[in-house]
C-alpha positions in Angstrom: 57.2 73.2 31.8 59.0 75.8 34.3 62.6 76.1 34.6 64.3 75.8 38.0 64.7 78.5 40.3 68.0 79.7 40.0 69.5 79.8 43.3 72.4 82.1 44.8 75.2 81.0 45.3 79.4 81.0 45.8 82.5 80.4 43.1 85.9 81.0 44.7 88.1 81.7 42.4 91.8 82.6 42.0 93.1 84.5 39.3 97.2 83.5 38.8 99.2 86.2 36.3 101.8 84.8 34.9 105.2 86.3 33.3 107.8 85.0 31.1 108.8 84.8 27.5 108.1 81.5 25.2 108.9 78.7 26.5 109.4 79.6 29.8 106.2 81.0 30.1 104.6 77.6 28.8 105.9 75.9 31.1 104.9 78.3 34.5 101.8 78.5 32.9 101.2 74.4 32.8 102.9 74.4 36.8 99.6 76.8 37.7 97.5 74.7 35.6 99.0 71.1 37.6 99.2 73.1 41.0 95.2 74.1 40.5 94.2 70.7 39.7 96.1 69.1 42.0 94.3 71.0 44.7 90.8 70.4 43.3 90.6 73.3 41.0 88.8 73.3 37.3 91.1 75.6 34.9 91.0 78.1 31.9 93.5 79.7 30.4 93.9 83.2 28.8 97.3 84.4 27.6 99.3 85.1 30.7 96.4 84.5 32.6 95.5 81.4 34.5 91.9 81.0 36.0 91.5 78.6 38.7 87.9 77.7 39.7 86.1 76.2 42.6 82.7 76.3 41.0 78.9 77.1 42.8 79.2 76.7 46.1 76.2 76.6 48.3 76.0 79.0 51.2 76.1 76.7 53.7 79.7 75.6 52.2 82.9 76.6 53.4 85.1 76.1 50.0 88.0 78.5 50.9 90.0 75.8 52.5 90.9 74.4 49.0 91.5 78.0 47.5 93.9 78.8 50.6 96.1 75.5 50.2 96.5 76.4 46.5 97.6 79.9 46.7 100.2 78.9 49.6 101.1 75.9 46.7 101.6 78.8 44.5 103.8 81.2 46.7 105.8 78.4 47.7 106.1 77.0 43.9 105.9 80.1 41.5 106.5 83.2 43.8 107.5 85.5 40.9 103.3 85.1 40.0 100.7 88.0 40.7 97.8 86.5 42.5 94.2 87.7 42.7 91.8 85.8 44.9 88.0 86.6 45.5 84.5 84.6 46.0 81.8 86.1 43.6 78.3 85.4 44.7 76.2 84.7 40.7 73.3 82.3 40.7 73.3 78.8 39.8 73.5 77.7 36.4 74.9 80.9 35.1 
């Protein structure tokens, strides 16, 4: 039995750092979190750090329109937040 051909492939990403203290932090934090999945995002969160994922895209697909409406979400909602955006090209199934 082979395995599958791994094939290239797309994951936008956006990379949300997040300040505060306690509490408040907590709850900027879970405002990303709801903000990423309201706009189609999978989440993971490290510390301050709040990892918003669009997963493998194919070439052929054009995924930055979701990315784009959740970092204006995230100006507009959190402006205080330090955002890093990118698309990282990694094969599939990695």
């Amino acid at each position: 039995m082979g395995q599958p051909k791994l094939k290239k492939s797309n994951v936008d990403f956006v990379l949300v750092a997040v300040r505060g203290d306690g509490e408040e932090l907590a709850e900027r934090i879970g405002g990303s979190v709801a903000l990423a999945g309201e706009n189609g995002a999978s989440t993971e969160v490290a510390g301050g750090i709040v990892m918003a994922m669009y997963g493998a895209l194919a070439d052929e697909e054009k995924g930055d329109q979701q990315r784009r409406r959740l970092i204006e979400a995230l100006k507009r909602s959190l402006p205080y937040q330090q955002l890093l955006c990118g698309n990282a090209a990694q094969p599939a199934g990695t």
